[in-house]
N, C-alpha and C positions, 0 to 999 in steps of 0.2 A: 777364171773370171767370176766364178760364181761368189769367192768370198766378196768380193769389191761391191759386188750389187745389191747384197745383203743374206746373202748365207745362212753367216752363223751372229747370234746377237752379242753385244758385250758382256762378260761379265764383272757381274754388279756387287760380287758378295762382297769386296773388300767395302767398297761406299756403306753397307748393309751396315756391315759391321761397324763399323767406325761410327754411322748414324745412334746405333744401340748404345755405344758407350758412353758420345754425348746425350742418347735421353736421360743414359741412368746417372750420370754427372749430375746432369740439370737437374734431375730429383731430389738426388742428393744433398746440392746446394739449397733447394726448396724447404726440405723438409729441416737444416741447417738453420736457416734464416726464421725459419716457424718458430722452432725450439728457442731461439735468443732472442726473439718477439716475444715470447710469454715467458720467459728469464725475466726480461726488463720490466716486463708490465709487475710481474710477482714484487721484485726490485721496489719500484715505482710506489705498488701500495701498501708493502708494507712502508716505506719508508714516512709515507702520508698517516698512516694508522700513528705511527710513532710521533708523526709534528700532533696528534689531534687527540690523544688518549696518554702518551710516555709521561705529558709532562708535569701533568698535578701527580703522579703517582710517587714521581722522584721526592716531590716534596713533603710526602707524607711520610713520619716519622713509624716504625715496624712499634715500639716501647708502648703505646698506647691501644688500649682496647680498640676503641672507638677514634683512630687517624682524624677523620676527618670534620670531628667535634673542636679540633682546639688544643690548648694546652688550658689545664683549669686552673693553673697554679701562676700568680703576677711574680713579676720579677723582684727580687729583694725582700718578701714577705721571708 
């Protein structure tokens, strides 16, 4: 009768364990979702660098010294 009334305690290691695998999951997933958080942002500003600096450069011609002076020559001269 002695186990019924409190004897021996349960054991808990299987709960232990299981608890450990979902910490290290849960971190897992944490440090998962950080990494593709700062993916995106990286993403994000280059892509804003490129709408704010890409696009006079596209239209600067490489044949001239000085791009963004012009062309000095008119047309049909």
């Amino acid at each position: 009768m002695g186990g019924l009334i409190g004897g021996q305690k349960a054991d808990t290691s299987a709960a232990r364990a299981q608890m450990e695998q979902q910490r290290i999951e849960t971190e897992k997933l944490r440090t998962q979702a950080e990494e593709e958080k700062r993916d995106l942002a990286a993403q994000e500003s280059s892509r804003k660098m490129s709408r704010t600096r890409g696009g006079s450069r596209m239209l600067l011609s490489e044949d001239r010294l000085s791009p963004e002076s012009g062309v000095d020559e008119l047309l049909g001269s």
